[in-house]
C-alpha positions, 0 to 999 in steps of 0.5 A: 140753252137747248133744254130751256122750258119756257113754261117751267122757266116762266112758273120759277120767275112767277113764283119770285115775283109774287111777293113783289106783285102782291104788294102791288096789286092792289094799287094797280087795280084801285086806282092805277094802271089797272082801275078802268078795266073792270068798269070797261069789262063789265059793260059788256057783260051779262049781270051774272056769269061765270068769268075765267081771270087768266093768268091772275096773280095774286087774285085781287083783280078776280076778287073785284068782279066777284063784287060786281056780282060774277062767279069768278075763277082765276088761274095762274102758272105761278103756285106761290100765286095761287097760294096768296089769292087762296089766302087774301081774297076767300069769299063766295063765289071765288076760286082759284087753281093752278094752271097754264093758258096754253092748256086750261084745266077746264071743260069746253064752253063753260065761261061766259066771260074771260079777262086775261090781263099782261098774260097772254104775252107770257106764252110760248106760243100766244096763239095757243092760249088765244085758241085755249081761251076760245075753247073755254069760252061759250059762243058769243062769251067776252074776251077782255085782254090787256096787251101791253103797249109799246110805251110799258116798261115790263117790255124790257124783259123782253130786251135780253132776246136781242143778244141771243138769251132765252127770255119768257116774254112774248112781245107784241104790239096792240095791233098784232094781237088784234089781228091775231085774234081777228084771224082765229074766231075772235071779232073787236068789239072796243078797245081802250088805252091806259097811258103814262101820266105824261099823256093826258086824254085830251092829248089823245081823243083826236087821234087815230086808234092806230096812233092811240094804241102806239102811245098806250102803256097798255091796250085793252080790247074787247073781244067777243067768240064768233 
């Protein structure tokens, strides 16, 4: 496996799954593991800006915060993403493009906003997408990131690693990207969770962040550029 390419790897696997994550998205963000997000993000946004979805699928997520009222630009590695968010989500104000986290297509500062969910654990090397993000970024811009907890499934395509294989998922948990982000000109802002229907909120309001993030299937933080 010495000539595996994450990233070429990660782009081929991508592009398989679209059809499969097209049929789910939109679930997701209405009314499933994704739905409190956007009213999350939003809160800490400026009423109008320019907001990068990094890493955003088929662009229904990138779709609904243009009818927050954002400029929305989303990228995605995945070509056959790209081609279905250009078809299903055409409106003013919305554009989509082809790229890689760790190295975006865009000038320095122009975003005032990022939202980069279950995409940043994609990456070869995180740190590179977290510091590209930055780049992007205007000073004081928002950062909303979703990493998946220690409870999500879609860790498993991270088992493989175990018997030696190469996979394209980075595991991390909640807290190892706080303090990664923490280390590298981000400051958290807030953070919320999304759990399994097995755990409910009253279940979970009394207990520490630390404990919180360990049940989540999925931790969302707020960031914000230093």
């Amino acid at each position: 496996m010495a000539d595996f390419k994450w990233h070429e790897e990660a782009e081929k696997q991508w592009d398989g799954r679209a059809d499969f994550w097209s049929k789910q998205s939109q679930a997701m963000w209405n009314s499933g593991s994704r739905s409190t997000i956007l009213p999350f993000f939003s809160t800490f946004l400026q009423k109008e800006g320019s907001i990068l979805d990094a890493g955003c699928g088929d662009g229904y997520g990138s779709f609904l915060l243009t009818k927050r009222g954002y400029q929305v630009v989303g990228v995605d590695i995945s070509a056959e993403m790209v081609e279905k968010a250009n078809k299903r989500n055409r409106t003013e104000g919305l554009s989509f493009t082809q790229g890689d986290l760790t190295a975006l297509p865009f000038k320095d500062e122009i975003f005032s906003g990022v939202m980069a969910i279950n995409s940043i654990e994609w990456t070869e090397v995180p740190l590179q997408a977290i510091n590209e993000i930055k780049r992007i970024t205007k000073p004081g811009g928002i950062f909303c990131a979703g990493i998946l907890g220690p409870t999500a499934g879609p860790r498993q395509n991270a088992y493989p690693r175990l018997y030696g294989k190469k996979v394209i998922q980075n595991t991390m948990m909640p807290w190892e990207f706080e303090q990664l982000v923490s280390e590298n000109g981000w400051s958290v802002v807030d953070g919320q969770p999304v759990y399994k229907d097995a755990v409910s909120k009253d279940m979970a309001n009394g207990l520490p962040r630390e404990l919180k993030q360990a049940l989540s299937f999925m931790w969302v933080s707020i960031l914000r550029k230093e």
